[in-house]
Rosetta silent file (secondary structure, phi, psi, omega in degrees, C-alpha in Angstrom):
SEQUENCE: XXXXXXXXXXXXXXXXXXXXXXXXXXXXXXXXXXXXXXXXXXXXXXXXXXXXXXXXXXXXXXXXXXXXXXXXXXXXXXXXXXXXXXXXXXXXXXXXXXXXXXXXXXXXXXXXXXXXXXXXXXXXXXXXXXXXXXXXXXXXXXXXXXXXXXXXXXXXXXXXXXXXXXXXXXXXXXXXXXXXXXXXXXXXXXXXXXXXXXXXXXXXXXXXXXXXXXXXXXXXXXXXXXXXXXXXXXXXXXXXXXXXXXXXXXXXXXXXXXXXXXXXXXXXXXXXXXXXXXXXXXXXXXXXXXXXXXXXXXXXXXX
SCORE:     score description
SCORE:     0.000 S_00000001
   1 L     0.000  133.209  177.914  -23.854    5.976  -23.723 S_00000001
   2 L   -85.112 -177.691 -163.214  -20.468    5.606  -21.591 S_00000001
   3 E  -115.201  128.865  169.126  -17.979    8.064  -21.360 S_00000001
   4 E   -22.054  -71.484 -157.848  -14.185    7.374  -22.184 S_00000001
   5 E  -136.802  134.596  136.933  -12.320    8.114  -18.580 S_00000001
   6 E  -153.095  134.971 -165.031  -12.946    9.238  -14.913 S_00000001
   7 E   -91.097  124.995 -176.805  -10.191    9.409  -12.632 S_00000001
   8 E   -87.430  102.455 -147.228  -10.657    8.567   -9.252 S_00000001
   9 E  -139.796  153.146 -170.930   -7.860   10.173   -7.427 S_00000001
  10 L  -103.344  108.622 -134.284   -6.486    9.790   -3.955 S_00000001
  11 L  -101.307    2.550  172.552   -5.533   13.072   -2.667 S_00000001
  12 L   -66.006  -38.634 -178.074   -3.695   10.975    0.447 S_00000001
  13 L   -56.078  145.996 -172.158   -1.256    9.428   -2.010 S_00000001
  14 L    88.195  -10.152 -164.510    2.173   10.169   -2.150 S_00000001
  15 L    87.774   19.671  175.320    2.399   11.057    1.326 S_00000001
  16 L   103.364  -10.100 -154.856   -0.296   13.683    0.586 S_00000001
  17 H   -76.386  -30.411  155.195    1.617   15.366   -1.766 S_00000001
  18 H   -56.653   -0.937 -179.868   -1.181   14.368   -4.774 S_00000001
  19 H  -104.144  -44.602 -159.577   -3.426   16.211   -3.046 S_00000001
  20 H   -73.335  -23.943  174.299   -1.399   19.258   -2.366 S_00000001
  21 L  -111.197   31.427 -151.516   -0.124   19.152   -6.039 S_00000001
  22 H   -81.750  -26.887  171.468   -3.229   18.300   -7.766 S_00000001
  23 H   -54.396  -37.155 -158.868   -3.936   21.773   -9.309 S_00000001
  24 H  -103.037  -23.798 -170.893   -0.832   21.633  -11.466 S_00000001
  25 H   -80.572  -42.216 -177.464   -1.137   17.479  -11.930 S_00000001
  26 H   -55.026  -54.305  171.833   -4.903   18.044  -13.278 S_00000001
  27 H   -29.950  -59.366 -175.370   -3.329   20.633  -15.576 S_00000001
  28 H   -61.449  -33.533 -163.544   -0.735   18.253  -16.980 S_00000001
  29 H  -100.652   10.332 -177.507   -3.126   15.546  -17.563 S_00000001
  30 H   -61.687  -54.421  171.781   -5.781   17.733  -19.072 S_00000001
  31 H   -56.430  -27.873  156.657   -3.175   18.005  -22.056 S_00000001
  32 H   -71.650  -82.119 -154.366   -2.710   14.409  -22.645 S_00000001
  33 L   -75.286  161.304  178.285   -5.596   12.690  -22.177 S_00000001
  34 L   -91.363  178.565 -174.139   -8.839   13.015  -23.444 S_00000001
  35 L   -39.167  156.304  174.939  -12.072   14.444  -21.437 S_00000001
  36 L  -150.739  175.225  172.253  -12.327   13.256  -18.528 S_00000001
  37 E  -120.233  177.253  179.242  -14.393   13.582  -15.406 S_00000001
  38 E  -151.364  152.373  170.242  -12.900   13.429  -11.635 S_00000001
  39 E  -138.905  163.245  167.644  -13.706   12.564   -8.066 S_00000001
  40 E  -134.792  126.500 -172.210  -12.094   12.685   -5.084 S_00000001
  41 L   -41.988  139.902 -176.903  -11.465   10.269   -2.224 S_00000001
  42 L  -112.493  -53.135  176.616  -12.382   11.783    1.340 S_00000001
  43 L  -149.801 -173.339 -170.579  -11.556    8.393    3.387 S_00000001
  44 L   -53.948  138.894  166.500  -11.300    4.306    3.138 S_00000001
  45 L    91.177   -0.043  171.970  -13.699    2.980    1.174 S_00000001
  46 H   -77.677  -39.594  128.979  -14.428    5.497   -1.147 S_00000001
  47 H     5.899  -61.935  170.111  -12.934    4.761   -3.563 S_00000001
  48 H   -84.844  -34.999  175.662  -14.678    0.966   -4.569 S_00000001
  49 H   -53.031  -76.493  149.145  -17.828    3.214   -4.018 S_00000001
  50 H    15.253  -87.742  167.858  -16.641    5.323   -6.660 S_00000001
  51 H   -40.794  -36.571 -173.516  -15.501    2.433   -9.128 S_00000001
  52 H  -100.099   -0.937 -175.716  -18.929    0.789   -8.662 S_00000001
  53 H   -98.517  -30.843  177.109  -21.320    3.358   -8.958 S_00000001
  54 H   -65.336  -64.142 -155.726  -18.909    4.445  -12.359 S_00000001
  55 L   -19.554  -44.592  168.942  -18.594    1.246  -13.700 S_00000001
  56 L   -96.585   -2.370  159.150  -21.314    0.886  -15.990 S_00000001
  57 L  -106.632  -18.660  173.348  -20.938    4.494  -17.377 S_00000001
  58 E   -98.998  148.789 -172.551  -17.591    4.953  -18.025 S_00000001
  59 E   -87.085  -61.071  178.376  -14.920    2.595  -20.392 S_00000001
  60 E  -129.366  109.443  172.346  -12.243    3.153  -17.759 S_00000001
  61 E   -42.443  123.074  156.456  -12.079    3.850  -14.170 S_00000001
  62 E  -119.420  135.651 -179.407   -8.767    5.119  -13.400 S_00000001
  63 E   -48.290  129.020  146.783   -6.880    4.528  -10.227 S_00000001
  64 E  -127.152   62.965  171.619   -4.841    7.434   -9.021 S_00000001
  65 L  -157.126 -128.272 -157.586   -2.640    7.530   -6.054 S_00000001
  66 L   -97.459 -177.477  166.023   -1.109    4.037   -4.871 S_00000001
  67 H   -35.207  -70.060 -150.964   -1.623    0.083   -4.645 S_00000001
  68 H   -74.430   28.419 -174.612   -4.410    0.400   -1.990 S_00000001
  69 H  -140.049  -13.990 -175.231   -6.433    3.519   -4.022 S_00000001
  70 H  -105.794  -37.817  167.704   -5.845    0.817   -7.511 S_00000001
  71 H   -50.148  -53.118 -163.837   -6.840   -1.941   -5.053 S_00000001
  72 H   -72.257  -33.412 -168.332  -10.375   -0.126   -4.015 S_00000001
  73 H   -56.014  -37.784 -168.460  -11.172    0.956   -7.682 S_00000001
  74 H   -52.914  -69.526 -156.788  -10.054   -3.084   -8.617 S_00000001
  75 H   -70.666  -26.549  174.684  -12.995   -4.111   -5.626 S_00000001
  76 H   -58.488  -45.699 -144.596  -15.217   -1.365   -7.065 S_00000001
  77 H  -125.214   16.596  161.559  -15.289   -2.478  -10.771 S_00000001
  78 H  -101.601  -49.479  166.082  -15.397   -6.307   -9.554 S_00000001
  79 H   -43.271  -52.268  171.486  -18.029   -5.552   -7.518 S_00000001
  80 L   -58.619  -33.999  176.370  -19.856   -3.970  -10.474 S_00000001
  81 L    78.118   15.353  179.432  -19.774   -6.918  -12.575 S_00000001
  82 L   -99.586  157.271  176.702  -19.023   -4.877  -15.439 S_00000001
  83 L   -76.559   -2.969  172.002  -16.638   -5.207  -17.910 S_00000001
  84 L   -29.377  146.763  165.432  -14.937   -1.660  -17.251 S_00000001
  85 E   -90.852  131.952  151.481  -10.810   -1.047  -17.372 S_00000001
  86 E   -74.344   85.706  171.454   -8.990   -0.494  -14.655 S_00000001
  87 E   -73.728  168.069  161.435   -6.446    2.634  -15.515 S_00000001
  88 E  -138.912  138.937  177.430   -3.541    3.251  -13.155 S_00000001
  89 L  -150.706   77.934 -174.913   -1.805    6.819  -13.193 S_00000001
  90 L   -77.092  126.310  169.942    0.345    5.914  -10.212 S_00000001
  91 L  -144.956  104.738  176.546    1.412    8.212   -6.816 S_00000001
  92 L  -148.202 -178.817 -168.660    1.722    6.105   -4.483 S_00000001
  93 L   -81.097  -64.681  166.305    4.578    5.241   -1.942 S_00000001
  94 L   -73.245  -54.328 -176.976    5.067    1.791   -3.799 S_00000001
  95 L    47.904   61.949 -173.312    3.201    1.778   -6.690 S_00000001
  96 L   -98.539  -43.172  165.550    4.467   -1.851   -7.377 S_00000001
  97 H   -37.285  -55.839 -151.527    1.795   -3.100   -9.369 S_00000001
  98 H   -76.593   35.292  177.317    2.267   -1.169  -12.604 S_00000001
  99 H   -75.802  -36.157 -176.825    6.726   -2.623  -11.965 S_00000001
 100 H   -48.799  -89.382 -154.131    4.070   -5.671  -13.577 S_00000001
 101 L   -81.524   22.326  177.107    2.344   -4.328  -15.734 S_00000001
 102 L    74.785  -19.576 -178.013    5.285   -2.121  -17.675 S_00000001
 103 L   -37.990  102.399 -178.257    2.982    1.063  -16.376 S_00000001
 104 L   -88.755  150.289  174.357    5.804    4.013  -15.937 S_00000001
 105 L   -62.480   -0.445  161.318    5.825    5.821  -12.619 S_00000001
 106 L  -106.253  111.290  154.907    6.024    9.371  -14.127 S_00000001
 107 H    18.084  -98.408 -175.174    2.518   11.071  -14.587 S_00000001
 108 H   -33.881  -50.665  169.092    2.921   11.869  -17.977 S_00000001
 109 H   -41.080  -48.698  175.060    4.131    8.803  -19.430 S_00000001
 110 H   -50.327  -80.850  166.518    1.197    6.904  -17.529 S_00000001
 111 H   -12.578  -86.326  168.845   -0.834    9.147  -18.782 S_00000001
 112 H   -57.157  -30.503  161.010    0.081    8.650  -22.443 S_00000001
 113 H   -74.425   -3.086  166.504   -0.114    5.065  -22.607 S_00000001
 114 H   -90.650    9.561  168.875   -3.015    5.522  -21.067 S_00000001
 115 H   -92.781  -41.154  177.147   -4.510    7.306  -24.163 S_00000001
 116 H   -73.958   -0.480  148.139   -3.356    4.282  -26.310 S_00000001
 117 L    75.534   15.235  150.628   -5.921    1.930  -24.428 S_00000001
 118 L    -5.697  118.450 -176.188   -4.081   -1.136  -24.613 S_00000001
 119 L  -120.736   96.873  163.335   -6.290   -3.659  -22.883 S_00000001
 120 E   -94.309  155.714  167.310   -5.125   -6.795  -21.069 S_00000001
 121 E   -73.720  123.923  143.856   -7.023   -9.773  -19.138 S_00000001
 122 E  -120.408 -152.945 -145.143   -5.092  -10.607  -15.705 S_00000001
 123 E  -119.558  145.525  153.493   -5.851  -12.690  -12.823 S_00000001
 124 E  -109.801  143.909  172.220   -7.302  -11.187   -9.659 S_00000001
 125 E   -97.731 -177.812 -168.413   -6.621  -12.892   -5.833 S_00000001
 126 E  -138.396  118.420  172.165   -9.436  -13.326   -3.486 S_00000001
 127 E  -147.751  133.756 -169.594   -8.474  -13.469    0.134 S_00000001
 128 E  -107.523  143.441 -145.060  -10.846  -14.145    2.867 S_00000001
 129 E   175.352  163.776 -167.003  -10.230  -13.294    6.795 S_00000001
 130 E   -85.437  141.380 -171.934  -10.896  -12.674   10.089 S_00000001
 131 L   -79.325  166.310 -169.469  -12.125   -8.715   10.077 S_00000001
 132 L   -89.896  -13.551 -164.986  -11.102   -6.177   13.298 S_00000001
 133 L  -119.336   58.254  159.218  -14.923   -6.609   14.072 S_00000001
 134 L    61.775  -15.955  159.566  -14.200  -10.375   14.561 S_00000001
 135 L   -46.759  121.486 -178.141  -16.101  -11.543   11.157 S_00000001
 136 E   -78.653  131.043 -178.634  -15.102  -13.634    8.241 S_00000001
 137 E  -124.804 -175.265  176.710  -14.753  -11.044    5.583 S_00000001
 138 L  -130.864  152.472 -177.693  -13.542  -10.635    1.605 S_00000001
 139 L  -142.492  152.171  173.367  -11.359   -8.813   -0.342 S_00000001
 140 E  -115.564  138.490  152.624  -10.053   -9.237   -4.236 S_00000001
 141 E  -114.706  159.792 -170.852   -6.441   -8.048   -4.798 S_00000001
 142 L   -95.963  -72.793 -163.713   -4.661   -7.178   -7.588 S_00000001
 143 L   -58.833  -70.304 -143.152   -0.462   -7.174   -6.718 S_00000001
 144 E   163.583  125.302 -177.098   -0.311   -9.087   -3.523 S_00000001
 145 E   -66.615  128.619  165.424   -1.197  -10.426   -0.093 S_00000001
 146 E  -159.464  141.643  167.162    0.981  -10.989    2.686 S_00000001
 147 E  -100.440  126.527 -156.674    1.188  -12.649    5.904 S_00000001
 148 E    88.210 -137.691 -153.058    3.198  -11.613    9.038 S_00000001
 149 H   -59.480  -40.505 -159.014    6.122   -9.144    9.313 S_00000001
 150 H   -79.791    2.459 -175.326    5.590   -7.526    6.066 S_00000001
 151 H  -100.168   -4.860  161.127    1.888   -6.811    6.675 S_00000001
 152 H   -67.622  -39.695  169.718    3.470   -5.187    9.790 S_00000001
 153 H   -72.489  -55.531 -168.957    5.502   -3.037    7.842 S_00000001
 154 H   -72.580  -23.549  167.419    2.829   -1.828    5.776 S_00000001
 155 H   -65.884  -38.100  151.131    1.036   -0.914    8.474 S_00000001
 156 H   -37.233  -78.299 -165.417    4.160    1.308    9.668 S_00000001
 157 H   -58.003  -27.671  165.415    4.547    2.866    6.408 S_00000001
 158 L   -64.558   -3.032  162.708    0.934    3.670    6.142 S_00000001
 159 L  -103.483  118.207 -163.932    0.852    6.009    9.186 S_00000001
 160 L   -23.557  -49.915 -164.625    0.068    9.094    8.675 S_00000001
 161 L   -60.804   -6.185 -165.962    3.055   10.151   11.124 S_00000001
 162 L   -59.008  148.971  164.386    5.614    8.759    8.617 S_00000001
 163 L   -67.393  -51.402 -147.448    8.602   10.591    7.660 S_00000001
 164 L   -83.653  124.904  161.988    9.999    8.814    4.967 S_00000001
 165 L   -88.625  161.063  161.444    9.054    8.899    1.147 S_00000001
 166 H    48.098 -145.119 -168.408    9.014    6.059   -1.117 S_00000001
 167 H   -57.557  -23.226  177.793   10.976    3.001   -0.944 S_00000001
 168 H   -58.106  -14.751 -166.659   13.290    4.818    2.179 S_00000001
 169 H  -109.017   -4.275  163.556   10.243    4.289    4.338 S_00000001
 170 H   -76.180  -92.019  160.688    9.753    0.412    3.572 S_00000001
 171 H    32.777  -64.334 -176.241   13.387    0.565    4.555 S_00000001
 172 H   -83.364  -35.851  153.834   12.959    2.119    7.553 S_00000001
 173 H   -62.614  -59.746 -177.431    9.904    0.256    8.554 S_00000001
 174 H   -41.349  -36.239 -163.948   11.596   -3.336    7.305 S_00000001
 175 H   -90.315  -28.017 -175.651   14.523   -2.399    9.821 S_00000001
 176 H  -102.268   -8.949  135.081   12.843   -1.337   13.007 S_00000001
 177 H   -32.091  -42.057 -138.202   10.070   -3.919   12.700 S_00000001
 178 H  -110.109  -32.775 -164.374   12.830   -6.750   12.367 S_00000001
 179 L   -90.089  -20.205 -177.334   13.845   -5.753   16.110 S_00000001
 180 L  -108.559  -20.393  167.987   10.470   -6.179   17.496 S_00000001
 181 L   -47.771  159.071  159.779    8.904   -9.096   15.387 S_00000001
 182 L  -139.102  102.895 -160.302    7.869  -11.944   17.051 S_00000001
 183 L   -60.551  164.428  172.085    7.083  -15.087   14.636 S_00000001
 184 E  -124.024  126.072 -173.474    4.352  -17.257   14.790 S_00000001
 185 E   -61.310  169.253 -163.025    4.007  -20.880   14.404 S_00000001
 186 E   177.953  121.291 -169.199    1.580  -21.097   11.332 S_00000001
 187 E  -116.557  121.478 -167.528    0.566  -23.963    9.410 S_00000001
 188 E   -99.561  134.758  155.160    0.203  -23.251    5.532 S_00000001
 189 E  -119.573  150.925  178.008   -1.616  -25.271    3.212 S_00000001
 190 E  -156.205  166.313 -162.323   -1.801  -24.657   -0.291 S_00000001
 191 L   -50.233  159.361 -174.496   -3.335  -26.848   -3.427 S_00000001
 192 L    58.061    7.253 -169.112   -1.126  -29.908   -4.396 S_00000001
 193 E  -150.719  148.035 -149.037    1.231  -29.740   -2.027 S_00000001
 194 E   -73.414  117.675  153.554    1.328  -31.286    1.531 S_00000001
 195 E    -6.419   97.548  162.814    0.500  -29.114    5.166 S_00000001
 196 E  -143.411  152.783 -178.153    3.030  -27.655    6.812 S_00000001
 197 E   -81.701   94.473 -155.959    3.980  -26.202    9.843 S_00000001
 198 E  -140.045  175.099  164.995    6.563  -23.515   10.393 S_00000001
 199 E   -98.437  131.492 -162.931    7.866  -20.388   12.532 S_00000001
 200 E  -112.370  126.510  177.651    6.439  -18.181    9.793 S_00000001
 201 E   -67.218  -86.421 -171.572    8.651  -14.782    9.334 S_00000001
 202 E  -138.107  155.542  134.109    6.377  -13.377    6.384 S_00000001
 203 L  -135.789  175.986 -159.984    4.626  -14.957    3.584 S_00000001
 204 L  -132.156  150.942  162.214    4.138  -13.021   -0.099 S_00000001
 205 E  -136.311   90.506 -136.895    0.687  -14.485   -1.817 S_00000001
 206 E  -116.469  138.468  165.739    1.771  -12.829   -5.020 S_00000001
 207 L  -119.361  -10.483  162.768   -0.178  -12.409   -8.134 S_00000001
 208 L  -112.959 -172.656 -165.616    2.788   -9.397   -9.382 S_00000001
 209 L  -118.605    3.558 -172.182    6.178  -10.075   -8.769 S_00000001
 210 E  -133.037  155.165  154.531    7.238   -6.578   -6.864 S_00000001
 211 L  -176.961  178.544 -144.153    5.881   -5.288   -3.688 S_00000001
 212 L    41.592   59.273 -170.020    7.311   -3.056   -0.868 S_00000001
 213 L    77.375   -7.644 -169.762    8.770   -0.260   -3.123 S_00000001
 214 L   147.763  -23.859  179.272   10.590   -2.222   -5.742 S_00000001
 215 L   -43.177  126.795  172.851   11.264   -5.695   -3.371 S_00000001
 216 E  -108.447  107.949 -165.953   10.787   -8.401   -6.287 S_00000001
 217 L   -93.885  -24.397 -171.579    9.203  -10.210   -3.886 S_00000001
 218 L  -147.375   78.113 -172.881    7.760  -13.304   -6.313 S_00000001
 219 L   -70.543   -4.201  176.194   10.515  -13.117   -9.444 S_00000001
 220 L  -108.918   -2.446  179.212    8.482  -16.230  -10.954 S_00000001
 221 L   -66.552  138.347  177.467    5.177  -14.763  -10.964 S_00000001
 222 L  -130.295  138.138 -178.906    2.711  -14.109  -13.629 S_00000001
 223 L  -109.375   41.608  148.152   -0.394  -12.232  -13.548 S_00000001
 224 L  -137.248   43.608  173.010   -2.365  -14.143  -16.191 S_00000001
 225 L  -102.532    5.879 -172.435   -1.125  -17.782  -15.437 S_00000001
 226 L    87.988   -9.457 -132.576   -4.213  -18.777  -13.208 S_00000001
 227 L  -155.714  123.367  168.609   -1.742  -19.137  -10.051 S_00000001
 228 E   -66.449  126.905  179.510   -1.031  -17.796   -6.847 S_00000001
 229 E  -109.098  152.811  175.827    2.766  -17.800   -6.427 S_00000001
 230 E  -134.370   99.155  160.851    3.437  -18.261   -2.603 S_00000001
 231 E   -58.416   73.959 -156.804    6.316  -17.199   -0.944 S_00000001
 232 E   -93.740  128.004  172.317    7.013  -18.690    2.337 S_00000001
 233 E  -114.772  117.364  172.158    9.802  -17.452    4.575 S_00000001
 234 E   -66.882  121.048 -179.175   11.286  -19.011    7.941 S_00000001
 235 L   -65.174  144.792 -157.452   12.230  -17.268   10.692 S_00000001
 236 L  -126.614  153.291  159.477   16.086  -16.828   11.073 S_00000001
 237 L   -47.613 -164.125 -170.334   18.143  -14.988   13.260 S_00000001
 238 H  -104.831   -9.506 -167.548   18.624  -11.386   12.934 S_00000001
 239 H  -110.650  -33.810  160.260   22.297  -11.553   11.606 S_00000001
 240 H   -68.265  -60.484 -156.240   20.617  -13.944    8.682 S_00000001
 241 H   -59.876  -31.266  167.412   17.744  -11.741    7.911 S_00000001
 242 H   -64.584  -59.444  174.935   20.296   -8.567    7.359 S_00000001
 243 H   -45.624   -7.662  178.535   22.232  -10.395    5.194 S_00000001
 244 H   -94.862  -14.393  178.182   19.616  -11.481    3.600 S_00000001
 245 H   -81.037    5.648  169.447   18.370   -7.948    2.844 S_00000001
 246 H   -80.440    0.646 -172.464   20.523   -6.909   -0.417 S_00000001
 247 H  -111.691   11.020 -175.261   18.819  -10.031   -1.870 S_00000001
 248 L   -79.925  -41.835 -161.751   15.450   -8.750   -1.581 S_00000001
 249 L   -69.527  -27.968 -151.939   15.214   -5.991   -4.557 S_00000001
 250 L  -117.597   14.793 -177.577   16.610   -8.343   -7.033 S_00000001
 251 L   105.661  -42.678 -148.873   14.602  -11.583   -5.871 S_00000001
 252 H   -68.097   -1.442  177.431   17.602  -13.855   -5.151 S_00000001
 253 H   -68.987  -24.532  160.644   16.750  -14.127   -1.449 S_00000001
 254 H   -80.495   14.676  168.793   14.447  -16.768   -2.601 S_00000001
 255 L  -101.098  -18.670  168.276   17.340  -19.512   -3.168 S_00000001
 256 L   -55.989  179.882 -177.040   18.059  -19.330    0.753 S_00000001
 257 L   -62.453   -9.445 -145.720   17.803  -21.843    2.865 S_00000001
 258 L  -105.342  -44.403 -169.705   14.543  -20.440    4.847 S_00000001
 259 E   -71.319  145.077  153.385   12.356  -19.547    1.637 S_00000001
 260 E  -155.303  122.630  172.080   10.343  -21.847    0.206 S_00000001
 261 E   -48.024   93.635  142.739    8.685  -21.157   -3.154 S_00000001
 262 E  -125.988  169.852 -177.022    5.063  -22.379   -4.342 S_00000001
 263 E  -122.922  142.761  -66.894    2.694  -21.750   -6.909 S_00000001
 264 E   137.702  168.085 -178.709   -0.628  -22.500   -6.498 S_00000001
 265 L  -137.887  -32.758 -171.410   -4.384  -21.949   -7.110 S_00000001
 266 E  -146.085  164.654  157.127   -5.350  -21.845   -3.578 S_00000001
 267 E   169.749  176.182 -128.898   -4.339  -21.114   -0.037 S_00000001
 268 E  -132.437  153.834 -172.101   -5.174  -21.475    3.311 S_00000001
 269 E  -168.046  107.382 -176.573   -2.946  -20.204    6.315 S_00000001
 270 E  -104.903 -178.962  157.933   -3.881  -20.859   10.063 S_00000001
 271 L   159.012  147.769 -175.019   -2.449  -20.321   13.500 S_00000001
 272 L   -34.463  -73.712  160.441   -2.751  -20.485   17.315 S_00000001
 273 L   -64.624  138.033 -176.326   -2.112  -16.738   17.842 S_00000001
 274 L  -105.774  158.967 -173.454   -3.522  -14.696   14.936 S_00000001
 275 L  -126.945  163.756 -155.775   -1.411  -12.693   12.417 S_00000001
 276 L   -88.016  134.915  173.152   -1.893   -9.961   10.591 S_00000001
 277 E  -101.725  149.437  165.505   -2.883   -9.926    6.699 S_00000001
 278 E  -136.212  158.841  166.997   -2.549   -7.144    4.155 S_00000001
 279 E  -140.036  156.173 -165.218   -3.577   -7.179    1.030 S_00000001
 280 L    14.031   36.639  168.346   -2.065   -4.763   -1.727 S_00000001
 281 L   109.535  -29.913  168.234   -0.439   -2.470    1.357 S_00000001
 282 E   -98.343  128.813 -165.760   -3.394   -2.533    3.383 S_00000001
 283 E   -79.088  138.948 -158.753   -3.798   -4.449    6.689 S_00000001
 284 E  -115.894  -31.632 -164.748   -7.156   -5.826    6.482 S_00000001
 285 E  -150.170 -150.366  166.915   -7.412   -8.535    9.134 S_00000001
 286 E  -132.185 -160.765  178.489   -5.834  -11.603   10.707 S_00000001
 287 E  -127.728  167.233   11.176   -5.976  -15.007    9.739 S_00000001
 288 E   -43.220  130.580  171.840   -7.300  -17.723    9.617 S_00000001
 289 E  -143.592  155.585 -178.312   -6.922  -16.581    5.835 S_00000001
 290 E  -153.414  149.265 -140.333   -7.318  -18.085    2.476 S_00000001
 291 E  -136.050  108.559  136.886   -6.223  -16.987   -0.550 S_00000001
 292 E   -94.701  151.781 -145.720   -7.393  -17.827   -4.279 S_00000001
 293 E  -134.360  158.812 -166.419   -7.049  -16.644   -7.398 S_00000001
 294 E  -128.598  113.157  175.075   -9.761  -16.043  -10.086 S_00000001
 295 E   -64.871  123.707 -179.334   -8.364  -16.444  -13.726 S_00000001
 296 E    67.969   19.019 -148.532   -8.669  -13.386  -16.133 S_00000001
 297 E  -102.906   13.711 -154.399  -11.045  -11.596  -14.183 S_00000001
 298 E  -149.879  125.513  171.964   -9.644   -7.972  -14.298 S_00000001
 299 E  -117.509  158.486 -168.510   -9.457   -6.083  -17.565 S_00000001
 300 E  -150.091  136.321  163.894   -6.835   -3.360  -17.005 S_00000001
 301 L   -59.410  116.190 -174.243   -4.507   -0.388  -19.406 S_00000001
 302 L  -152.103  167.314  161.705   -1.163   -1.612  -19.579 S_00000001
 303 L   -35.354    0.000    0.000    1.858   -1.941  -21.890 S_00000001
């Protein structure tokens, strides 16, 4: 017989501060929600362990700390081949995913819709790459992928030494990053639509529409339409790219001249020098990488 809930929780999330407040967070959800059991993350990869060894005893795994702790349970309960839910009860630096799914960012709230058990179908991505120990590897994502500067930035914001909470430290990474990029020519292919060749800034391989704190990074994306939306951006001077940054949170930076917009099923992204991939905030690899998306393949508590 399964079991309702067990919350997998990341005590790194938040900037640590889920770990540090977890006595009084346990408390809180103990009053909402119904039993539940808990584990706790020690380091990378624990996490999908976690989700897949649960998977077939429990109705819903739930995620707790950030994208990349909703990401391993997501590879965990994918892995399993079970039909388990994917909860999210997000503390995370970004938390962008549940911007998607309607999820709210304070504890409690999450928490009660996550008693009313709502269930949706989305889409999971698939993106395959070169590994640090030189190997083509795999990964499924939920939010979003990205190639270049922004998987540079999440690697900033993802070290441990950071200062900065929340969206101030994409901020702060986005700005001191921008002085030290160096672009790479990088030839994108992606289904239906022709090869091309560019000095590649970033790309977004988006299956949610927000990522980096609140950036609505893919404003046409949906994450049950079968489709990859792919966001490719050209490198520009430094005098474009500030100006271009009040147009990030609300999307509209994708009508410059430099962006170009596709949607997709697949894609494939090569280059001379290799560049660094993330997927949902964590840098995984480099490319060559290719990206696809697997329709409905995630069942998850949402709005």
């Amino acid at each position: 017989m399964t079991r309702p809930l067990i919350l997998v929780v990341n005590p790194h999330s938040a900037n640590r501060a889920t770990g540090r407040n977890w006595p009084k967070l346990h408390k809180t959800l103990r009053r909402i929600l119904p039993p539940f059991d808990v584990v706790v993350t020690q380091r990378a990869g624990d996490a999908t362990a976690f989700a897949a060894a649960a998977a077939f005893r429990y109705e819903t795994v739930v995620a707790v700390g950030g994208d990349g702790t909703v990401n391993e349970v997501a590879n965990g309960i994918r892995q399993s081949g079970s039909e388990t839910a994917l909860g999210i009860l997000p503390r995370g630096t970004g938390s962008d995913l549940v911007r998607t799914l309607g999820i709210p960012h304070k504890l409690p709230d999450a928490a009660r819709l996550l008693t009313r058990g709502n269930r949706r179908r989305i889409d999971l991505g698939k993106a395959t790459f070169r590994a640090p120990d030189g190997r083509e590897h795999s990964r499924w994502f939920v939010n979003a992928a990205e190639v270049g500067f922004g998987a540079i930035v999440s690697g900033a914001v993802n070290r441990p030494s950071r200062f900065l909470p929340g969206p101030a430290a994409f901020m702060w990474a986005v700005l001191t990053t921008m002085v030290r990029h160096r672009p790479i020519i990088t030839s994108v292919t992606t289904e239906g639509s022709s090869r091309r060749s560019l000095l590649l800034s970033n790309a977004w391989i988006a299956n949610g529409r927000y990522s980096g704190g609140g950036i609505k990074s893919a404003p046409c994306a949906l994450i049950d339409d079968g489709l990859l939306d792919i966001v490719l951006v050209e490198h520009a001077s430094i005098p474009v790219r500030v100006a271009g940054l009040p147009k990030l949170r609300g999307g509209e930076f994708v009508k410059m001249r430099q962006v170009e917009y596709r949607q997709a099923a697949q894609a494939a992204f090569t280059s001379d020098q290799r560049q660094l991939v993330e997927v949902d905030g964590d840098v995984v690899g480099t490319t060559p990488a290719t990206f696809e998306i697997e329709p409905q393949r995630l069942t998850v508590i949402a709005e």
